[in-house]
N, C-alpha and C positions, 0 to 999 in steps of 0.2 A: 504494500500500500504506500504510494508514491508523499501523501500525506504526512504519515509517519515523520518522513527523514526530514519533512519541511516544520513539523512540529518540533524536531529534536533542534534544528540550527535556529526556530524562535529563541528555544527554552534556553541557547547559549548566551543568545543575543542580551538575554535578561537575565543573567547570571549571578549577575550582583543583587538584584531583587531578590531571587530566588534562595540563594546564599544564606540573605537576613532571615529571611524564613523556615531552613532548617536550621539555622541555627538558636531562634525562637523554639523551634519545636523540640530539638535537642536540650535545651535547657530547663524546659516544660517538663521533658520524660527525665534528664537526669536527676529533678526535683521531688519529683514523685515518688522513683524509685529506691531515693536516696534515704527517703522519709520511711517506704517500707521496710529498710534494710535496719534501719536504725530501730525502727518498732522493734524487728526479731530480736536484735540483739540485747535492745532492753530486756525483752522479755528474756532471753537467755538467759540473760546476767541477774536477774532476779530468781529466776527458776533454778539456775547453778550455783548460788550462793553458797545455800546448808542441804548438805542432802544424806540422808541416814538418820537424821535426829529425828526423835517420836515427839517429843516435847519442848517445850521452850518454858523455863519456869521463871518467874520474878515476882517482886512485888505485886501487890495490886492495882493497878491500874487501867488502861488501854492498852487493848490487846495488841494495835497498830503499833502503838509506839513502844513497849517490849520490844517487837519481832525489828521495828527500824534501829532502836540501840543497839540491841545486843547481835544483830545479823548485819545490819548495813553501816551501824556507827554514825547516824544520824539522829539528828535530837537531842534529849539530854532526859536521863531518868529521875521520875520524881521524888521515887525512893529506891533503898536496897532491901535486901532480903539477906537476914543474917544466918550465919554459918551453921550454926546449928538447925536450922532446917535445911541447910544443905547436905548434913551428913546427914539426917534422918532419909533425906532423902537418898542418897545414896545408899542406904542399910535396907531398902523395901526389897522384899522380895522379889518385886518383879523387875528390878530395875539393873543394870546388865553392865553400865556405864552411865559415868556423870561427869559434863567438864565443868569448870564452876567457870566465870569470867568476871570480869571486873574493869571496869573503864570510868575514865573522866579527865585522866590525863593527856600529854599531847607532844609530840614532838616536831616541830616546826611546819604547822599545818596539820600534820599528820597524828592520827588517834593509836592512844596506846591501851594496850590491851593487856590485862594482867590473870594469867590463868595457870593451868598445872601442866604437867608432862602428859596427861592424858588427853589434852588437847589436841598432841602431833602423834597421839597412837589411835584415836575415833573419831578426829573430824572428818567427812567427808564435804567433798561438792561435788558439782557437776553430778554427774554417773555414778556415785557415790567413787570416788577418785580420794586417793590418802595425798595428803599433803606432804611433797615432799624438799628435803634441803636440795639446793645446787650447789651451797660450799657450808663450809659447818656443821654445826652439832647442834640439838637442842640445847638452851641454856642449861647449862653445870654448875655453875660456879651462882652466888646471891647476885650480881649483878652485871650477868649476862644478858643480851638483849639476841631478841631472833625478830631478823628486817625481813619485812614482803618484798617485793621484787620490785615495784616499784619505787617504794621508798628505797633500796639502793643503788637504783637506775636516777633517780630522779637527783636526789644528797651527794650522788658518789661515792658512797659508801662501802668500805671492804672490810675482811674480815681482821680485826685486831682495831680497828678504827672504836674511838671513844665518841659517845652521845651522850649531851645535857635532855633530862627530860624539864619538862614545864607544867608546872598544876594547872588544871584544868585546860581550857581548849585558847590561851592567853596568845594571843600575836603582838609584833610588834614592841612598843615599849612596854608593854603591860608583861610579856613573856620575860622580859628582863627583871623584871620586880618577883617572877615566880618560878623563876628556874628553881629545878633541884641540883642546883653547881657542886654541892657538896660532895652528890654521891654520884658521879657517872658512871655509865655504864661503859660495858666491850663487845662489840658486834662480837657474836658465838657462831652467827647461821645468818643465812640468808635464803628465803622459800624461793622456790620455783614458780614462774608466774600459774595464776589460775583462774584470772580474767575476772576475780572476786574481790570485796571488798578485803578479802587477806592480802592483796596485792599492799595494800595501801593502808597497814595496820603495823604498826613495833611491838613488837609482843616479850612480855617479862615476866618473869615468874609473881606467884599471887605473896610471898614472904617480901619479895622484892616492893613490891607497891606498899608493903605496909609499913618494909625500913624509912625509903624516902616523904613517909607522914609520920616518925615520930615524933618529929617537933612542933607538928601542925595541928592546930585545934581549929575545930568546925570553918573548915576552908581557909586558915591562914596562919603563917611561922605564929609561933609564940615569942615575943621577945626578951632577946638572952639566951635562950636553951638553944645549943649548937649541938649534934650527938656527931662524930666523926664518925667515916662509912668503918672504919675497922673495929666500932665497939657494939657494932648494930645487932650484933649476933646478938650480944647478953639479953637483950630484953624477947618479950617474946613476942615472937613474926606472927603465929597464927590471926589470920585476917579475923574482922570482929563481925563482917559483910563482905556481900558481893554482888554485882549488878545483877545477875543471872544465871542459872545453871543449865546447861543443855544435855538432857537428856538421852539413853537408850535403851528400848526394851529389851527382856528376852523372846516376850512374842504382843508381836504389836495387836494381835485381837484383843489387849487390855489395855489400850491405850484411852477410850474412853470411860473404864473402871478408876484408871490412875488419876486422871484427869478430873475426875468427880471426888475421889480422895483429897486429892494436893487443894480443892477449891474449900472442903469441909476442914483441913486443917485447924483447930481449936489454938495452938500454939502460935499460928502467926497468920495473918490473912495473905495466900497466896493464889496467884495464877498461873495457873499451865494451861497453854499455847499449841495449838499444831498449827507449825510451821507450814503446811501447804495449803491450809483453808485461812491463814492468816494472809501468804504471800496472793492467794486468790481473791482476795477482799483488798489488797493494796494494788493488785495490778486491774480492779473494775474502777478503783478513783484515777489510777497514771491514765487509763483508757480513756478518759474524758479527755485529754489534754492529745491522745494520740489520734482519738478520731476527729480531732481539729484541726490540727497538722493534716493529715490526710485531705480532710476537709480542702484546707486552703492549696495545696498539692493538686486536687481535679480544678479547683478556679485556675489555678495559675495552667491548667493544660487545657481548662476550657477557653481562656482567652486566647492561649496562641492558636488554637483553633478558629477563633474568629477570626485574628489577623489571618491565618492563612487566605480563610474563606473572602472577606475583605479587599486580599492582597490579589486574589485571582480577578475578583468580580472588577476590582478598578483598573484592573491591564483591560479588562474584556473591551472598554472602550476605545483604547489604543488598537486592540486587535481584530477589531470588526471588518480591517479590509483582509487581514491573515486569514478571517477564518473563510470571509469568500471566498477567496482564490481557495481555498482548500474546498469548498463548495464546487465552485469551477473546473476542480480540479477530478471533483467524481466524488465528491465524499457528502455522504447522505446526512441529515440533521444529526439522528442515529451515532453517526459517526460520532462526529461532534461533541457527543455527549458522553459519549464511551473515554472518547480521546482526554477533556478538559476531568472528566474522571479521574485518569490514570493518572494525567499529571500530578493530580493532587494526592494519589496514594503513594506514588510514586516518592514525592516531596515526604510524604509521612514517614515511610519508611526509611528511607536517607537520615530523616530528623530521628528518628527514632535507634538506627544504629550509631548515629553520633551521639544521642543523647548516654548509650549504655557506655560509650567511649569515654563521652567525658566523665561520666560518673569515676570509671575505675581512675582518671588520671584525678581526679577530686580524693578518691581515695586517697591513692600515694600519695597525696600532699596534706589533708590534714589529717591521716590519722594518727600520725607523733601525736599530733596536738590532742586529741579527742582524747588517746589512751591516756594523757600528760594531765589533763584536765577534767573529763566527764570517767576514765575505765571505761569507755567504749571503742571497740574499735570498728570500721568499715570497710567489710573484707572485698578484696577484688577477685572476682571472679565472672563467670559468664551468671546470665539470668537465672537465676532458680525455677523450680516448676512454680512454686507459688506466685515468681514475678511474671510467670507469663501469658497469666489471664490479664493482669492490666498493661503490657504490650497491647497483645490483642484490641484490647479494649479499645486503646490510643490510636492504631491503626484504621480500628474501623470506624472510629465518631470520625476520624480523616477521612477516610472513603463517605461517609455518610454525609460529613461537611461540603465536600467536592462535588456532592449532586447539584446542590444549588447555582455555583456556577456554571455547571455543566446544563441543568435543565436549561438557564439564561441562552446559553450559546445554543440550544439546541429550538430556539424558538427564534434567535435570529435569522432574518433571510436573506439572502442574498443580494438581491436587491437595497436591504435596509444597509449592507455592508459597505457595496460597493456606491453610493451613493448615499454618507452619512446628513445626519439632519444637522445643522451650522446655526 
């Protein structure tokens, strides 16, 4: 069809038009796509957290805000839940393992975590995955520290390297009024990345958090009382609390038995948590804010949509005498309408493998930044199955958009071409 080769040296001639608008539509889809990727990943990194534990125990409170301290290290708890129901609770029968934890301290940005050796022989994430060192030991010594991966990618941090911790979550000058300078600690270990909030936690033993508050009363030094880190031993470590203890059965068909126990406790008003009907109720509020995003992801691909449609329908007047002559040339309305079609799917899909292009090159450049800043990362790869019903999608509201100029040109005559109205 002689047609054809006269529509392809149009489509050169206007190149630079056509250009602006894969390149709108590439932008459209790598926006989209970028925003679904980011979904999964949240949810991964939510759902990979804590995985093995039956329970989540703490004070009494919100159940949200337990599972956000003591799993994400977000917020701040309102109270502890003291030791002695910690061991009660590790003495039940049904109960298999217990990590205790303990947080409010911080080191430079970063949240510290004060817990037991049982922590790096039960925790699990992801796939239920063990936690493992790439250089180190777990802490041995009273003030050894064990870094997440990215607190020693981010610090620079190696093994034998000293760290000041800081009371409470204190930056800037304030962290200088609350350092514990007294008692530093000695990198012992360094974990192996696991895409979790353990990336991004300093971890010390639970004796250790309670040397660096000997001389602090209800949040602050005492003035005068200095104890040096080498006399710390004498007094006695065992913690008085703990932010939270994480649980494991021996068979979890008594996880809501247990769970009814730990809430009737007479001894101390406490809560037990499961962790996946908790992370299920946190990930239907982030869902609000994800099907917004999403939301505004179809605007931004329904506009360059319009522009497309727009962008064709405003040449169409330039090109009323191209399409004669393509008329004159043998080519039926029909035609016409096939052809100014094609272009525009044609235009789609072009926009559509630049947009997946540009995504990955988006990846390689801000995911330092994402992992550096959010622990998300943006993986490059080809389209997933799940991304390519909204391909699809993108493709055909293009073909579907392309009618309209198509039907325009196919209602044009020949006569109205060759002999435009001035």
């Amino acid at each position: 069809m002689p047609w054809f080769g006269l529509a392809a040296r149009s489509a050169w001639n206007r190149r630079y038009n056509l250009l602006l608008m894969v390149l709108a539509i590439a932008l459209s889809t790598a926006l989209l796509l970028g925003v679904e990727r980011i979904r999964h990943q949240l949810r991964a990194g939510f759902s990979q957290s804590v995985s093995g534990t039956d329970l989540v125990v703490g004070a009494r409170s919100s159940p949200m805000q337990l599972i956000l301290y003591t799993v994400f290290r977000l917020g701040a708890a309102t109270n502890n839940m003291g030791w002695d129901s910690v061991q009660r609770i590790a003495r039940h029968p049904l109960v298999a393992w217990t990590i205790p934890i303990s947080l409010g301290d911080s080191h430079r940005g970063f949240p510290v975590l004060a817990t037991s050796q049982d922590y790096f022989r039960h925790f699990r994430h992801g796939g239920r995955q063990s936690l493992v060192l790439a250089q180190g030991l777990p802490f041995q010594g009273l003030f050894d520290a064990v870094l997440g991966a990215e607190v020693a990618r981010r610090l620079g941090y190696r093994l034998g390297d000293s760290i000041v911790l800081s009371h409470g979550d204190a930056t800037g000058a304030m962290a200088g009024q609350s350092r514990h300078g007294d008692k530093p600690f000695v990198v012992s270990g360094i974990l192996a990345p696991t895409g979790t909030p353990v990336d991004r936690t300093v971890h010390i033993g639970l004796e250790a958090m309670e040397a660096i508050h000997l001389e602090w009363q209800a949040g602050v030094p005492m003035p005068g009382l200095s104890i040096p880190a080498e006399f710390v031993r004498r007094f006695d470590l065992t913690p008085k609390s703990v932010t939270g203890v994480l649980v494991g059965l021996k068979l979890r068909s008594r996880v809501f038995s247990l769970q009814r126990e730990i809430a009737a406790d007479a001894h101390e008003p406490l809560m037990a948590v499961l962790p996946g009907v908790a992370l299920d109720e946190l990930w239907e509020i982030v869902g609000i804010g994800e099907k917004g995003l999403l939301l505004m992801s179809a605007l931004v691909v329904a506009v360059g949509l319009a522009g497309l449609v727009s962008s064709i329908l405003a040449a169409l007047g330039e090109r009323r005498r191209e399409l004669a002559i393509l008329r004159a040339v043998g080519a039926r309305p029909l035609d016409l309408l096939i052809l100014l079609a094609a272009e525009g799917v044609v235009l789609m899909l072009a926009g559509t493998l630049a947009g997946c292009l540009l995504l990955s090159a988006m990846s390689l450049a801000i995911t330092p930044w994402l992992e550096a800043s959010l622990g998300l990362a943006l993986p490059i790869s080809s389209p997933r199955a799940s991304e390519l019903p909204l391909l699809f999608a993108i493709i055909a509201a293009g073909a579907a958009a392309s009618l309209l100029p198509g039907w325009r040109a196919y209602r044009l005559s020949m006569i109205d071409g060759l002999t435009p109205n001035t």
